[in-house]
N, C-alpha and C positions, 0 to 999 in steps of 0.2 A: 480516570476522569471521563465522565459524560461526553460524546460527541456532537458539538454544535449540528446542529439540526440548520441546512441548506435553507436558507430564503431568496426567492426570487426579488429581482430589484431593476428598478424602473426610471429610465431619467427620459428627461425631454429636455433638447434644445432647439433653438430659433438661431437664423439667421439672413442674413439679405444674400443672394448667389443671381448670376443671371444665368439661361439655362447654359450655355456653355462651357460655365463653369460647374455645374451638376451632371454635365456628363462625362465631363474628365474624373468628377469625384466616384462618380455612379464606376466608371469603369478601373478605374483604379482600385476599387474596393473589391471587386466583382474579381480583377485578376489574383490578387492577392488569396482571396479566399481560394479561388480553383487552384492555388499553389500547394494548399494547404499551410501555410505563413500567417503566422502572426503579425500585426502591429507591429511591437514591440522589432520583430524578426528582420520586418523590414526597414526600421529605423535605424536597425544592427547596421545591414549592408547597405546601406546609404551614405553611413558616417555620419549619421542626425545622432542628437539625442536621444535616449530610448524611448520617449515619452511624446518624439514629434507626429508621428504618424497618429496614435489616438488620439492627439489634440486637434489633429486634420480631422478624420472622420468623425469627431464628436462636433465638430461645426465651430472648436475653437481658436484654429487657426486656417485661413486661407488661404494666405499669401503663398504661393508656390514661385520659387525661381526658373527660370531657364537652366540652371546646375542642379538644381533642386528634382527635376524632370528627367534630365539625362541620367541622376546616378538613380531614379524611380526607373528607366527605364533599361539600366542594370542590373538592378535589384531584383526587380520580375521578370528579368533575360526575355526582355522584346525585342525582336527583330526591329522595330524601330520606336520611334516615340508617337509615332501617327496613333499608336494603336489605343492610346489614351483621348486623342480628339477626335468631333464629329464630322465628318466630312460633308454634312450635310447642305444647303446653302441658304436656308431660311434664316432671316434674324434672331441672334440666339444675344443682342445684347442689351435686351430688357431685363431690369433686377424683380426678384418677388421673394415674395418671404415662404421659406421653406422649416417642415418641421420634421426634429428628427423623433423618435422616442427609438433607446436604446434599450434594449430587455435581457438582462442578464438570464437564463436560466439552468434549471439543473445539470444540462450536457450541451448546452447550447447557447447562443446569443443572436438577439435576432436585430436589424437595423431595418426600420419604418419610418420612408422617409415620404412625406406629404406635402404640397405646393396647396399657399393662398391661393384661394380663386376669387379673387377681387368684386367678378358679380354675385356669385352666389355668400360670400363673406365666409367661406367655410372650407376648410382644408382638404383634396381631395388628393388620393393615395399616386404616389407619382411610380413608387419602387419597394421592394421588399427584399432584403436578402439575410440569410440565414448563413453563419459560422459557429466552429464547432467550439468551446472551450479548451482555451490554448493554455489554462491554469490546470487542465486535467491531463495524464499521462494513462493512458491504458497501456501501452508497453513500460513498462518499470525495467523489466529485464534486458529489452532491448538496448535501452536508451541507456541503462547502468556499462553495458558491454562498449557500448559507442562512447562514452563517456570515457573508460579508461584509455581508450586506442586514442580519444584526440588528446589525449594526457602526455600519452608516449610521443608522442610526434611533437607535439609542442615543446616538450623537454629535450627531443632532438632539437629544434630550429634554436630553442632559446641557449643549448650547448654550443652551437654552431656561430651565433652571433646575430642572429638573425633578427631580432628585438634590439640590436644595438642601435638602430635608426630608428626611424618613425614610419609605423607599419598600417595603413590604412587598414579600418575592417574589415572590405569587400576583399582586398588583396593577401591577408591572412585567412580568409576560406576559402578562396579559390586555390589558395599555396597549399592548404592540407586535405580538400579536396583532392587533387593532384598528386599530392605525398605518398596520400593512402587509397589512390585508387578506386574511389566509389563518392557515393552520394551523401552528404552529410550534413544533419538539419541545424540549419543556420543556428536554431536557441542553443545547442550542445554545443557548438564552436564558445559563443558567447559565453556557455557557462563556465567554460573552461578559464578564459578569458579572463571572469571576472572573478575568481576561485580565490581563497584567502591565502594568506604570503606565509604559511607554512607550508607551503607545496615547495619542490624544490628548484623552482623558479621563478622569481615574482614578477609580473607583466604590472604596469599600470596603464589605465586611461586616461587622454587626457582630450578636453574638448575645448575649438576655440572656434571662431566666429567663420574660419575655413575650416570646420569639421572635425570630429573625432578620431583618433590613432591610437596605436599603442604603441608602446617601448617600454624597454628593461630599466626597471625599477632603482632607483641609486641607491644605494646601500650608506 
């Protein structure tokens, strides 16, 4: 079979933010990226849905909690949660319409994000940042190798009893983190996680209005 042939892909969204609230976004995005972390990764160790963080950064959801902030400032291991807001002290709570366009490309994705300028009527460039495509693996063999070790440990925990309670996300990668003595990329924990029930452990997720967990599957 022929292989689809990569096309670049383009969205724009609008939204009302006051600058306040664009510079928690701005730096939230900004850390993330220097992580090297996905969306997705960080929606992981949050205990959000895996879909809540792109909903943020695509301009389609806002609202961020006070718990919402703390397990974000878990998740991207800050020293505190300041590190998200401006300490500036000019008025930051004027609203304006901000624009995003989101650019998919071949090894990369890029976020341009532009502010109404109300006198001139015309959108002018507020920030630019650049991440890598978190859909692409160039270690294949790496990641296969890291992939069985959190196999093995998780078949430990789950032999152990460990999945018999309700096991937050963040607290099942920091536990196999720990297990195995090294660094371990959040999406490999998750894939494991979410691996099909012919493995010889079955974990399920389960999400409720307090957050995502896992436990041992009832048979």
């Amino acid at each position: 079979m022929k292989e689809r042939k990569f096309k670049p892909t383009t969205k724009v969204y609008r939204r009302m933010y006051t600058p306040f609230e664009m510079i928690m976004y701005y730096r939230m995005m900004l850390l993330r990226i220097s992580r090297h972390l996905s969306p997705i990764e960080i929606s992981f160790l949050m205990g959000k849905r895996l879909d809540f963080i792109r909903k943020v950064e695509t301009f389609k959801f806002k609202k961020l909690t006070i718990v919402d902030l703390l397990r974000m400032e878990r998740a991207l291991d800050l020293k505190s949660i300041g590190f998200l807001f401006s300490e500036g002290q000019e008025s930051l709570n004027d609203n304006y319409s901000y624009q995003l366009t989101y650019m998919v490309l071949e090894s990369q994705t890029v976020y341009q994000v532009e502010r109404l300028d109300s006198v001139e009527n015309a959108f002018v460039n507020e920030f630019r940042l650049i991440d890598k495509r978190h859909d692409i693996d160039p270690y294949t063999v790496s990641t296969s190798t890291e992939l069985d070790k959190i196999h093995t440990c998780m078949r430990e925990l789950f032999a152990e009893g460990y999945f018999k309670d309700k096991r937050d996300p963040y607290e099942i990668y920091t536990k196999c983190c720990t297990d195995m003595d090294q660094y371990l990329k959040p999406k490999n924990v998750l894939s494991v996680l979410q691996g099909d029930s012919e493995q010889s452990f079955a974990i399920q997720r389960m999400e409720s209005k307090d957050g995502a967990f896992y436990m041992e599957r009832e048979v």
